[in-house]
N, C-alpha and C positions, 0 to 999 in steps of 0.2 A: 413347487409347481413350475413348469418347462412350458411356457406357450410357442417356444420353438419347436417344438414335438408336432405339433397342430399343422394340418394342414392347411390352406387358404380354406376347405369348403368345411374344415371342423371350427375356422376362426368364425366363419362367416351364421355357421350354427349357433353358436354360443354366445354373438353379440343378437342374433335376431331371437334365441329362446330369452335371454336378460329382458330384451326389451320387451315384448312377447307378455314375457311375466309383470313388470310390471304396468305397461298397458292395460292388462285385465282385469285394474281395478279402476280402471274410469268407464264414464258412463258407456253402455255398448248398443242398446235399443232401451226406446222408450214409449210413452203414450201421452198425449196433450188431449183435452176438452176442449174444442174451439169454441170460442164466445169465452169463457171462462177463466178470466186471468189468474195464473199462478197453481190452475190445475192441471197437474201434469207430475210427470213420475217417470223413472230412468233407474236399470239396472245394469251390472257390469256382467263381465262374461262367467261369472261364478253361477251367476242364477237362470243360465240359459243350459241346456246338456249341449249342446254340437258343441258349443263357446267353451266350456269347459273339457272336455275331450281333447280339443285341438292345443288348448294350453296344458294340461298335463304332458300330452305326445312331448309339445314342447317343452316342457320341462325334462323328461324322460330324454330326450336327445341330447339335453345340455349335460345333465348326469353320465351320458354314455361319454361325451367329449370331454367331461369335466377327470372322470376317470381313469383317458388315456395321457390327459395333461400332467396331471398326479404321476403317472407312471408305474399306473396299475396295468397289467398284462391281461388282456380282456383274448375271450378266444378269437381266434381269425373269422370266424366264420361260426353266428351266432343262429344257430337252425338250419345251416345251410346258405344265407343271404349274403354274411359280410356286411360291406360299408352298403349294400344295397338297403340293407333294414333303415339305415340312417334317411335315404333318397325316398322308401317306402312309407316311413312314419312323416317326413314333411308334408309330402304330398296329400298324405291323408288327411293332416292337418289343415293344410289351404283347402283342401273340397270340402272338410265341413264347416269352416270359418264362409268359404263364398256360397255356401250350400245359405247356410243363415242368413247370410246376408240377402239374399235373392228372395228369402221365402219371406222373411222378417221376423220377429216377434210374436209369440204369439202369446199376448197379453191380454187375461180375461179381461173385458171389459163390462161384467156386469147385469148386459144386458142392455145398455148402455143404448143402441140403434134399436133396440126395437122403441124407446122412450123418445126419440125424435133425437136424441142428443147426441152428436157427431164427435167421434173420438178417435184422432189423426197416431197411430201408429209411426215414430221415428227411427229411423237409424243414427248414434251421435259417432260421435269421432272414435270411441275406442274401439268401434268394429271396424275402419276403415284401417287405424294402425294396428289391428290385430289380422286383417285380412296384408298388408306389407309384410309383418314380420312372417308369417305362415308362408311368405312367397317364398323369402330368404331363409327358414327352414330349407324349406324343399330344394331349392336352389344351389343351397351350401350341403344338403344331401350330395345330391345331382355330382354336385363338384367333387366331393369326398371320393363317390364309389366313385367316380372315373380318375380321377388321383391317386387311386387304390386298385384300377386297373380291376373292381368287378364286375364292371359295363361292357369292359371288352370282352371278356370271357362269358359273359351274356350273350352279345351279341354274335359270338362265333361259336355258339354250342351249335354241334351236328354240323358244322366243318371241317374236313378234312382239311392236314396238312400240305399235303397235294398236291391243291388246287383244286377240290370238287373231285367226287366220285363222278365216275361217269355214267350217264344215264343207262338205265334197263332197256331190255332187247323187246322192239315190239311183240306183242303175240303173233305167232304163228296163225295162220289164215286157213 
């Protein structure tokens, strides 16, 4: 294994998918009974679908990174995307890890309010470090394809060498 092969934004993937992974087994949203001591209850991001989604993507990127460290020759351009897939797949990851976090848990409770019994919906710490590492996916995406110079050729599709075509002749009156 050659980590000098890596780029700063495939370094920067592969320490936030590590962490990523095992962040998703601590607690990530939960449910307390107020009045009720010791009633309460917390799952990790296994037992959520966006929570799980966003840590396989992560996983799936570090495999992608782990494969170029290896010194496996992966194609240049995987659908057409490049290192943009990398920037593509983080991203996805952070909007459905902050998607979750925004909407929260949605933990049967039973029935629980209609009984008068008030039942506090939490968010614990492994959705806040799984919404970080999901940042530094996308981020070290980000980095990747413009280190890879596929952002630039993004950004200058339907450019001329040129300097710009020049524009078209008003219509005739």
């Amino acid at each position: 294994m050659d980590v000098k092969k890596l780029s700063t934004g495939e370094m920067i993937i592969g320490i936030s998918g590590i962490v990523l992974f095992f962040s998703s087994f601590l607690d990530w949203f939960g449910a307390e009974i107020k009045g009720v001591p010791g009633a309460s209850g917390a799952d990790n991001a296994w037992g959520f679908t966006l929570p799980l989604f966003a840590v396989l993507l992560g996983i799936a990127m570090v495999v992608l990174v782990a494969l170029r460290a290896f010194g496996v020759v992966l194609p240049e351009k995987i659908g057409g995307f490049g290192f943009r897939l990398l920037y593509l797949l983080g991203g996805l990851a952070f909007l459905l890890v902050l998607l979750k976090i925004i909407v929260g848990p949605d933990i049967d409770t039973g029935g629980a309010s209609a009984l008068g019994i008030e039942v506090s919906k939490t968010r614990e710490i492994g959705a806040y470090i799984g919404l970080l590492c999901t940042a530094g996916l996308a981020v070290g995406g980000f980095m990747a394809a413009k280190e890879a110079g596929d952002l630039d050729a993004l950004m200058n599709r339907g450019k001329s060498s040129g300097g710009g075509a020049t524009p078209p002749a008003p219509p005739a009156a």
